[in-house]
C-alpha positions as CSV (number, residue, x, y, z in Angstrom):
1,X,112.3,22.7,-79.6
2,X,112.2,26.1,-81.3
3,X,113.3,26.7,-85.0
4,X,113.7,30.1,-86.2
5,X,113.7,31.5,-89.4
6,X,111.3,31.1,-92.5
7,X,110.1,28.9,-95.1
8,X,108.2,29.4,-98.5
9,X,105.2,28.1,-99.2
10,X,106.2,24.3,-100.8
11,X,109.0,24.2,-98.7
12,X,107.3,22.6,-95.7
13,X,109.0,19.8,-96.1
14,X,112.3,20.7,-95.5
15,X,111.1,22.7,-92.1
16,X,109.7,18.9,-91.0
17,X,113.3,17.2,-92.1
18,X,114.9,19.7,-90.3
19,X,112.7,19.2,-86.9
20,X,112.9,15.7,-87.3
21,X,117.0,15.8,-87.3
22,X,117.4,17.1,-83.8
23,X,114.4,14.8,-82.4
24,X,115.5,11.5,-84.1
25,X,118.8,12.1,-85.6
26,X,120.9,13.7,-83.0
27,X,121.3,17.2,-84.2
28,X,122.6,20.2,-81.3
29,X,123.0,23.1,-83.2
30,X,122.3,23.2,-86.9
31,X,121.7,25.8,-90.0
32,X,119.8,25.1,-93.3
33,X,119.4,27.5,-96.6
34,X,118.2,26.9,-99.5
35,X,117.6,29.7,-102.7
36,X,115.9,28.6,-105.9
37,X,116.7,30.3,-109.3
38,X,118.1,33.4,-106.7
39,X,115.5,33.6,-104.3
40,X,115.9,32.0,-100.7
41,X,113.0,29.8,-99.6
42,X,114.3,28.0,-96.9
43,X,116.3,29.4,-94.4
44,X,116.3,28.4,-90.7
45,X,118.4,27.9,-87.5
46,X,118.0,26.0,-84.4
47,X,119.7,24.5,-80.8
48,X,122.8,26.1,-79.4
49,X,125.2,27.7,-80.8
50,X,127.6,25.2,-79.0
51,X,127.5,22.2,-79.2
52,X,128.7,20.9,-75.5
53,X,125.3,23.1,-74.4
54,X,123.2,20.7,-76.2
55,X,121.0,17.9,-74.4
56,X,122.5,14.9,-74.5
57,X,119.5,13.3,-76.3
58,X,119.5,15.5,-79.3
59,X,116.9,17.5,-78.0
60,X,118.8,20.4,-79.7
61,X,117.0,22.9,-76.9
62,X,120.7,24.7,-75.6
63,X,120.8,23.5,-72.3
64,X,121.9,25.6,-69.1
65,X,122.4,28.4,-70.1
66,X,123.6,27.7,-73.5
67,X,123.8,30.8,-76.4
68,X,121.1,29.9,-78.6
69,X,122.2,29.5,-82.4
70,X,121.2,33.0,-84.0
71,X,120.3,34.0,-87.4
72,X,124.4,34.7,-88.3
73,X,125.9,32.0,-86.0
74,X,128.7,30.1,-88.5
75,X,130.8,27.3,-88.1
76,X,133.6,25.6,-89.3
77,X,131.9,23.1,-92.1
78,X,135.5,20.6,-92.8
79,X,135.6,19.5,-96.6
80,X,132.5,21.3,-97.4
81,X,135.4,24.1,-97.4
82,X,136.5,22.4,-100.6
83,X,133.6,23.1,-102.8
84,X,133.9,26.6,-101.9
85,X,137.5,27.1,-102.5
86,X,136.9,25.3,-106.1
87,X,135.7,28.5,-107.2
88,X,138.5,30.0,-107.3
89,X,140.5,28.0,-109.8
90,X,137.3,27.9,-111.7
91,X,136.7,31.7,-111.9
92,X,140.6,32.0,-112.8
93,X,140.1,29.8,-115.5
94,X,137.1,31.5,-116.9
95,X,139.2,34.3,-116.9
96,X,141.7,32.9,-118.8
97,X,144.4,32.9,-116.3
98,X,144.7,29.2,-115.5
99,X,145.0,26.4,-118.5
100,X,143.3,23.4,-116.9
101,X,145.2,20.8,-119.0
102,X,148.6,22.9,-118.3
103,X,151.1,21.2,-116.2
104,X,150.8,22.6,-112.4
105,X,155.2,23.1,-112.9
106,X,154.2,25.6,-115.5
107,X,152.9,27.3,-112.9
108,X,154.5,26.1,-109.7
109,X,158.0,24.9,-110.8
110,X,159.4,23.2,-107.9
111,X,156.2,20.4,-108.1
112,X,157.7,18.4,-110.9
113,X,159.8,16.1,-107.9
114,X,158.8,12.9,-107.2
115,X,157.3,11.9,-110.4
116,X,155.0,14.8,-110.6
117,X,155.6,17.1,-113.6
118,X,153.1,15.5,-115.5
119,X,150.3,16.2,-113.6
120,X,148.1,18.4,-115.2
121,X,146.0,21.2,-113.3
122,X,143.0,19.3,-113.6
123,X,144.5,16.4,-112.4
124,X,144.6,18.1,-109.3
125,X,141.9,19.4,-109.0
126,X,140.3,15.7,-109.6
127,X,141.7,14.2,-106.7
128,X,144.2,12.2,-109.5
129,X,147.7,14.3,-108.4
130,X,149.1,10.7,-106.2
131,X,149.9,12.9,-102.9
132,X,147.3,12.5,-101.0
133,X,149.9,11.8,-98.0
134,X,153.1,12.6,-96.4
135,X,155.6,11.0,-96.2
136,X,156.0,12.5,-92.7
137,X,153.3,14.2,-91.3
138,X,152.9,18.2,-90.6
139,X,152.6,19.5,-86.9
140,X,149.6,21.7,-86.6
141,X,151.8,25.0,-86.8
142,X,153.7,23.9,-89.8
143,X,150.3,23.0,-91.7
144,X,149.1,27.0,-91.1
145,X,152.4,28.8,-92.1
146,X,152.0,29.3,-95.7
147,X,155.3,27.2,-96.4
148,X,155.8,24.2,-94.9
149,X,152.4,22.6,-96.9
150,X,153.6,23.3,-100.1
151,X,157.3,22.5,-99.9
152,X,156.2,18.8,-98.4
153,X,154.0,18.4,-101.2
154,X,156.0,20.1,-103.3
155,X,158.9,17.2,-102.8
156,X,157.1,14.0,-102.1
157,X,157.1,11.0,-103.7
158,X,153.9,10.5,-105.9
159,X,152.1,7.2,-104.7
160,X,150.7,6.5,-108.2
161,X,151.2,8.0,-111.7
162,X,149.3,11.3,-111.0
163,X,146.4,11.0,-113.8
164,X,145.9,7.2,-114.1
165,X,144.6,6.9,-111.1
166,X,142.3,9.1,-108.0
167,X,142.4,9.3,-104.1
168,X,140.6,11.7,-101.8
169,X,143.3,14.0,-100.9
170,X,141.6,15.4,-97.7
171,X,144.3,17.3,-96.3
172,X,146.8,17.7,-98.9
173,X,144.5,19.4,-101.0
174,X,145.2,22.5,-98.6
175,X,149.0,22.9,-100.1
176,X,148.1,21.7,-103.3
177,X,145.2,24.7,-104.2
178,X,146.9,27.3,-102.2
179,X,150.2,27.2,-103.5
180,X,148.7,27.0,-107.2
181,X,146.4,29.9,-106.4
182,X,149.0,31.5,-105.1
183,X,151.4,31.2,-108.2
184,X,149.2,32.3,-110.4
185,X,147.4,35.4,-109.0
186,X,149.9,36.8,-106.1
187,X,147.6,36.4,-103.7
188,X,146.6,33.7,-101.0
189,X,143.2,31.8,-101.9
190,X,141.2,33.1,-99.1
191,X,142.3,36.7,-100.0
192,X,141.7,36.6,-103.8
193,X,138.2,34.7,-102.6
194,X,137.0,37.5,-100.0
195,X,138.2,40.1,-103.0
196,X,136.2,38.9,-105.9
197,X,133.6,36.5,-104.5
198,X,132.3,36.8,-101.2
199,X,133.1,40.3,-99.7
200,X,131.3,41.7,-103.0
201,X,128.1,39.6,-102.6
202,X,128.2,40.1,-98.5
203,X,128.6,36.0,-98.3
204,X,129.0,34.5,-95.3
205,X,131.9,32.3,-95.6
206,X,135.8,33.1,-95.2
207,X,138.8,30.5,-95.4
208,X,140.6,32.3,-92.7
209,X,137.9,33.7,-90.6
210,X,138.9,37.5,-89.9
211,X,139.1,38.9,-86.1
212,X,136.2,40.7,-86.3
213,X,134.3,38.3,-87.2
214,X,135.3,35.2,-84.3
215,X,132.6,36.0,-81.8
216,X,129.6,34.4,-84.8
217,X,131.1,31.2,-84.3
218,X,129.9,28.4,-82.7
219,X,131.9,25.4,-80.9
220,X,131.9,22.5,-82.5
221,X,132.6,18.6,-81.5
222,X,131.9,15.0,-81.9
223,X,128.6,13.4,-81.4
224,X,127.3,9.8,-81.8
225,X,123.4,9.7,-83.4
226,X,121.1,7.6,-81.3
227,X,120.4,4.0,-82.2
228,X,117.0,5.6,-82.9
229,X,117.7,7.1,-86.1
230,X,115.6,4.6,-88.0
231,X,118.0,2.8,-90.2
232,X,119.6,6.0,-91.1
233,X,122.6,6.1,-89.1
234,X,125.8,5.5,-91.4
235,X,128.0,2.7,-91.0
236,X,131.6,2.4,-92.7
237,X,132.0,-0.8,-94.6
238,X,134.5,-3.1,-93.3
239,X,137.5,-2.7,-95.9
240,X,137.0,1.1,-95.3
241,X,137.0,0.5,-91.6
242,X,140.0,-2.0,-92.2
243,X,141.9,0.6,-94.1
244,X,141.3,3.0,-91.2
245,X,142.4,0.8,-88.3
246,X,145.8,0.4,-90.7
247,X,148.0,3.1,-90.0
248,X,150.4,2.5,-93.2
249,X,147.3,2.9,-95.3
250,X,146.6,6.0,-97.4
251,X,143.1,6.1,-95.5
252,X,145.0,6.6,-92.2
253,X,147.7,8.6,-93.6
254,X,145.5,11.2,-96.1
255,X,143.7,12.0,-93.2
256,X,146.7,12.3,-90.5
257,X,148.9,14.6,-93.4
258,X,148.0,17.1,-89.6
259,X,149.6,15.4,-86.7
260,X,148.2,15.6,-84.2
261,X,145.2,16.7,-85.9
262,X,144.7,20.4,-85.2
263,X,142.2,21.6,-82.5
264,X,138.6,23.1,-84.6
265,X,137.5,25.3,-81.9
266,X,141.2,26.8,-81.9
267,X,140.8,30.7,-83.3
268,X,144.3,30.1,-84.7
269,X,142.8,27.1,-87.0
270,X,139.6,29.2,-87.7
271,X,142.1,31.8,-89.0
272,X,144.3,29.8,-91.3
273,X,144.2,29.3,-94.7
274,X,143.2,25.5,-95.3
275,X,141.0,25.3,-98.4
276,X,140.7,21.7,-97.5
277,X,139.0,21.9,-94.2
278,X,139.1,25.1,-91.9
279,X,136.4,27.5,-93.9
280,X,133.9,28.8,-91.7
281,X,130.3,30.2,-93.0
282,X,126.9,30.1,-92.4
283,X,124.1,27.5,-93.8
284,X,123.2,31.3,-95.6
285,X,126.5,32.0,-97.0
286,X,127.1,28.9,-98.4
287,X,123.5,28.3,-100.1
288,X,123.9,31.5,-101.2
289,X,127.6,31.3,-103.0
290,X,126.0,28.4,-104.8
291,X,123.3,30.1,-106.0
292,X,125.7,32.8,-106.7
293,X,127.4,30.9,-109.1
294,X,124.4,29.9,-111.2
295,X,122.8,33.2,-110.9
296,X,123.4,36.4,-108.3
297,X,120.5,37.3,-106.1
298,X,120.8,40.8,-106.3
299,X,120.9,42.1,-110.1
300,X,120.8,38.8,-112.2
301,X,124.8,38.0,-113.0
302,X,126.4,34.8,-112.9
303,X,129.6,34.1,-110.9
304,X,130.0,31.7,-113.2
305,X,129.2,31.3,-117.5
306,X,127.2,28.9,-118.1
307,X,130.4,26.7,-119.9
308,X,131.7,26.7,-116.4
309,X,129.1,25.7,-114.7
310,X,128.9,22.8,-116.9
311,X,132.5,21.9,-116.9
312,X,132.3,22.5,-112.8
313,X,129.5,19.6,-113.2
314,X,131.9,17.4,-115.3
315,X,132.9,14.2,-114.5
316,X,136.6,14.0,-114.4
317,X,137.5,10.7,-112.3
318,X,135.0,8.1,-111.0
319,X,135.3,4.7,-110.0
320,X,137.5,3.1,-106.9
321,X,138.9,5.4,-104.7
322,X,142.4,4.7,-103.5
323,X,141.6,6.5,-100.2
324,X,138.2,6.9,-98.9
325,X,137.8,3.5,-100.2
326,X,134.4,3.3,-102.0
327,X,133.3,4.5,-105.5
328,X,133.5,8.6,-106.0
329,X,132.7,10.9,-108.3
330,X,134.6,14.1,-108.6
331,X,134.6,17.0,-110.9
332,X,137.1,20.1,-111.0
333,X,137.1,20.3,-107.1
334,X,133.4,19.6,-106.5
335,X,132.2,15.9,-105.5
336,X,129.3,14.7,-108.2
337,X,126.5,12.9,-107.2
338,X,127.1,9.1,-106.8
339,X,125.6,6.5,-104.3
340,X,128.7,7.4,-102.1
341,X,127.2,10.8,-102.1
342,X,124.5,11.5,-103.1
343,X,123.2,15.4,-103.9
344,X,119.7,16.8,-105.6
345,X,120.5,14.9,-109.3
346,X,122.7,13.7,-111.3
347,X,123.3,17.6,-112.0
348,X,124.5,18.6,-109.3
349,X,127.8,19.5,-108.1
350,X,129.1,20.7,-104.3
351,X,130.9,18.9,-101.6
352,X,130.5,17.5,-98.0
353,X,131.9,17.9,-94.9
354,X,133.1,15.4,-92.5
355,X,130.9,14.8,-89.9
356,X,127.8,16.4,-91.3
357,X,128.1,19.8,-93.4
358,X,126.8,20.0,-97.1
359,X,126.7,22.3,-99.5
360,X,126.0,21.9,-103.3
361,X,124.5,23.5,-106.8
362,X,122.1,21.9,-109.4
363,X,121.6,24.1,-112.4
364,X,118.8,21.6,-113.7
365,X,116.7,23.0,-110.8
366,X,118.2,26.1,-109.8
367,X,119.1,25.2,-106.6
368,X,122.1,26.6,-103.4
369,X,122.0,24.2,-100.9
370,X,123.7,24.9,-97.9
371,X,123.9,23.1,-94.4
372,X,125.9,23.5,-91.3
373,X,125.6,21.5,-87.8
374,X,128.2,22.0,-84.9
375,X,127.7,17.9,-84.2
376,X,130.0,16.4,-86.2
377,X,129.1,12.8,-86.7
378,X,131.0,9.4,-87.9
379,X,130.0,10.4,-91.5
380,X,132.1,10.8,-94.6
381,X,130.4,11.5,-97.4
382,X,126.5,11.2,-96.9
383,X,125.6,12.1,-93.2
384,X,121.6,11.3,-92.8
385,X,120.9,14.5,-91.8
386,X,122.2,16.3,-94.6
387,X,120.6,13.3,-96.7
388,X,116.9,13.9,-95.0
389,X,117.1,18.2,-95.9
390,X,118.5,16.6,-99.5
391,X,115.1,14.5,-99.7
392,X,113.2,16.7,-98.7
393,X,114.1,19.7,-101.4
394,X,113.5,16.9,-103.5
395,X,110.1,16.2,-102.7
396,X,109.6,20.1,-103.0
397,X,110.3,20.2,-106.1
């Protein structure tokens, strides 16, 4: 199999993870970057850009006739898409133009319903709001046209006091960021983050990929790893599984809030602003917006102050989650390093991606993680692949 791209000298390691994910772990197409204190010293590519033109066995090599994956080739990375969009409210808060122990009805009047005009921004940005479902379910159309999202959540019924409590609101989260984004500056999320974030820095990452910029990305789809992948492979635990097979349970429902869930490879999904799980980058562009925020690579400034990078690193609910299930850590809009997910250190702060896709910062080490795999896999929140590349920067350093 070829792998393209470069390492720096120490880095080795992550090359040999990275081999060693498409011959033992199942990987088709895949991306990996990785900058320390600004400077990139990993960043390579390999397999098709599709992933129906992989082999079947995880070779990775493109098959008949299959595009290869190229140096900008990006894909849609799910939930990783949330630890990118959490810089937004962040930045806006530095800024002083969002009070994160306001009430979001300050801002966004019509939330109070349902119980709900206690919840506090950081509450929802925490995962605590309590609507992590519907009530009834969106239709693809209605979750992409910038009103329908926000009224539903807008009017439904918490499903525990928001604050006293936390849930993985995987799809939800979508309305819930937009809408206060949107209150607050005028402007959708992915516009205000293309204007002040990544169009400035040349990033490769959008939440709502632009026209001009469709023919970069990749197909993705599901995959199952091979029984070969050495006691790696994930497997749910049986009350999560359980909670899954239950349709009236906030696992099944938080993650139906779409039905039917909409097509990925759709451009009309790729182009929608859903902070929660459509964004679409490269491994590049999202290593390097996390390095961005603890220090630019061009001329030495910070997205981010140093205060916010600690409070974006902040602990704000841990302990049983009411949906995914297990024990999580979140932050502001970033996942924290737990056993449920684990990142670099206890530093660290970022977010996965269903199915595979990681991205994270640790200021301790300096560190903008990024990867990006058009196999999505049954993983949650700590797919092995992501885990090996995680292991291996750690053995780097």
């Amino acid at each position: 199999m070829d792998v393209n791209g470069t390492v720096t000298e120490g880095f080795e390691a992550v090359r040999d993870a990275f081999v060693r994910n498409f011959e033992v772990l199942g990987d088709r197409g895949a991306a990996v970057a990785v900058y320390r204190d600004g400077r990139k010293v990993v960043d390579l590519w390999a397999g098709p850009k599709d992933v129906e033109a992989g082999d079947a066995d995880g070779g990775g090599d493109g098959g008949e006739g299959g595009e290869p994956w190229a140096a900008g080739t990006a894909q849609v990375v799910r939930s990783a898409t949330k630890g990118v969009a959490a810089v937004v409210p962040l930045l806006l808060h530095q800024r002083g133009l969002l009070d994160l122990d306001a009430p979001v009805a300050s801002y966004w009047p019509e939330f109070k319903a349902g119980g709900k005009e206690r919840t506090l921004v950081r509450d929802l940005l925490a995962h605590r709001a309590g609507v992590p479902a519907l009530d009834t379910a969106l239709t693809p159309a209605e979750a992409v046209d910038g009103l329908s999202g926000a009224r539903a959540v807008a009017e439904q019924q918490a499903f525990w006091e928001p604050g006293s409590a936390h849930g993985y609101h995987a799809q939800t989260y979508s309305w819930l960021l937009s809408e206060l984004v949107l209150r607050v500056t005028g402007a959708s999320l992915g516009q205000w983050l293309a204007q002040e974030v990544t169009g400035p820095r040349g990033l490769e990452f959008w939440i709502g990929l632009p026209q001009a910029e469709t023919a970069r990305v990749g197909r993705v789809g599901p995959v199952d790893p091979p029984q070969t992948a050495g006691g790696l492979r994930t497997r749910p635990r049986r009350n999560v599984s359980e909670a899954w097979a239950d349709p009236s349970s906030l696992t099944r429902r938080a993650f139906a809030a779409i039905t039917p869930l909409p097509d990925e490879n759709d451009p009309a999904f790729r182009a929608a602003e859903l902070p929660a799980s459509a964004g679409t980058g490269t491994a590049r562009g999202l290593a390097g917006l996390y390095a961005a925020l603890l220090g630019d690579t061009q001329d030495g400034t910070r997205l981010f102050t140093p205060e916010t990078a600690r409070l974006a690193g902040t602990e704000l609910s841990s302990g049983p989650d009411r949906v995914l299930v297990v024990n999580t850590r979140f932050g502001p809009g970033y996942m924290l390093h737990s056993p449920a997910s684990p990142l670099l250190s206890p530093a660290s702060f970022g977010h996965p991606g269903r199915g595979g896709s990681l991205g994270f910062a640790d200021p301790e080490a300096g560190i903008g993680f990024g990867y990006v795999t058009n196999a999505h896999a049954k993983s949650v929140t700590a797919d092995p692949r992501a885990q090996a590349l995680v292991r291996a920067v750690r053995s780097a350093l």
